[in-house]
N, C-alpha and C positions, 0 to 999 in steps of 0.2 A: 487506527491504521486500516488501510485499507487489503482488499485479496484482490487486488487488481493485477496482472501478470507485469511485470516488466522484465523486458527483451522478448528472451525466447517464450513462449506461449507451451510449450512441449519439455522446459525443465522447471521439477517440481521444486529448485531451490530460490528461483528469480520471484517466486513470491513473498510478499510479507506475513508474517506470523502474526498473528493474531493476539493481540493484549489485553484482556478485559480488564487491565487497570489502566489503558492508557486515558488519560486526559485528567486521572485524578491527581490532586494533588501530592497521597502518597504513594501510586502507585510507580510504577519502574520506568513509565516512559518521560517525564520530567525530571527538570535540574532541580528545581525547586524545591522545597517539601514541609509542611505543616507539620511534618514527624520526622525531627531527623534524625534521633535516635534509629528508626527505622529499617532493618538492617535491607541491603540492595544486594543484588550479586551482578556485576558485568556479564554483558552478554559472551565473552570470552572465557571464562569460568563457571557458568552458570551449569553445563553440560556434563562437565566434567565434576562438580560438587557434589552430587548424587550419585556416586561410583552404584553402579549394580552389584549386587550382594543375595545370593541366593543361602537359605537356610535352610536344613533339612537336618530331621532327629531318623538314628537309626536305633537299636537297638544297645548297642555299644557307646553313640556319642553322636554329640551335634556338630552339624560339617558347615561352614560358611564357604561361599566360595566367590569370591568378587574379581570382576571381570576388570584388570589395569592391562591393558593394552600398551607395549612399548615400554612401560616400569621396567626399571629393575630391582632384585628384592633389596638395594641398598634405600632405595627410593621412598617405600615402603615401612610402615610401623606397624606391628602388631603387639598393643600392650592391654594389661589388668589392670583397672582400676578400685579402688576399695575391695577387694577379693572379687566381686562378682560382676562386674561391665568390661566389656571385650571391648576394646578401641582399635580401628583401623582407621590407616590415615597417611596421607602421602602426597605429592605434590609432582605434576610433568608441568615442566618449564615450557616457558612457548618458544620456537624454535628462534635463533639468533638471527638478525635483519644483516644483509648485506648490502652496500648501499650498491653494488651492481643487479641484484635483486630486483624481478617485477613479480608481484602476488598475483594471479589472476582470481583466488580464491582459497579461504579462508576456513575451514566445515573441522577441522581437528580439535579438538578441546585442550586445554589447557588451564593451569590453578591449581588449589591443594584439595583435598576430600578430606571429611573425617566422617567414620559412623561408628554409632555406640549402638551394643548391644547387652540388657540385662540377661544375663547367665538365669537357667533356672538352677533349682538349690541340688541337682542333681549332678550339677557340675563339677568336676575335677580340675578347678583354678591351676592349679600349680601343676600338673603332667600336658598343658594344652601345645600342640606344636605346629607348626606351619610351613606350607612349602609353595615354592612359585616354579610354574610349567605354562611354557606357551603365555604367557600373558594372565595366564589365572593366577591367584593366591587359591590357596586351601586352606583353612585354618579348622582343627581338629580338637576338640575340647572333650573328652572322655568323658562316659557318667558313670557314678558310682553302679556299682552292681542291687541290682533290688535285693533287698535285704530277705534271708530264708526265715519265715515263723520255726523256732526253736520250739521242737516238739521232744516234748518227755513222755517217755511209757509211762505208765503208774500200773504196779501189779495191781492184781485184781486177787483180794484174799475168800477163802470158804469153799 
């Protein structure tokens, strides 16, 4: 593909993206494929399958917080799996075609997301909770408290 502008020259979306797989046979910009196991992702979903997901440990518990823009929290999955992988996962439908409808332009994402995350062993599986504000999810997985060294006096005799 080329980065040659078409139309406007001054909007940075009338350019082509840049493929370093195009022209191979497995890569995304052919029908064809030497591997078709291979998995592909449409360029309409592709954006949207990598939901952002920010992780941070405080003291108390690890906070993910993933950015679903437009979701609702029905939309929305937050499950355990095997006791310790965090699964989010969700799907925005692409908006319904009216046939009095003209697109001039297409840039909003659409498709399902899933991401896993291995818990450390510090995790509190089963108290984990979640809440959705403004388009953010929060998801809040508590850690156990560090454990106190059990310290015994011993008299000291003589």
């Amino acid at each position: 593909m080329s980065l040659i502008p078409r139309g406007n020259a001054f909007d940075p979306f009338s350019l082509d993206l840049w493929d370093p797989f195009d022209g191979f046979p497995f890569g995304s910009g052919g029908s064809s494929s030497l591997f078709p196991s291979f998995p592909r992702i449409s360029s309409e979903s592709a954006a949207f399958a990598g939901a952002r997901i920010d992780w941070k440990e405080t003291p108390e518990a690890h906070v993910f917080k993933a950015d679903v823009p437009g979701l609702k929290k029905e939309e929305v999955k937050v499950e355990v799996e095997d006791g310790n992988v965090l699964q989010i996962s969700g799907e925005r439908n692409k908006e319904r075609e009216e046939k009095t409808d003209t697109w001039h332009r297409v840039e909003r994402s659409s498709g399902k997301f899933l991401r896993r995350f291995r818990l450390p062993e510090d995790a509190k599986a089963d108290q984990i909770k979640a809440a959705m504000d403004n388009g953010v999810l929060t998801v809040t997985v508590p850690k156990e408290g560090a454990k106190k060294p059990e310290v015994k006096s011993i008299q000291i005799s003589g």
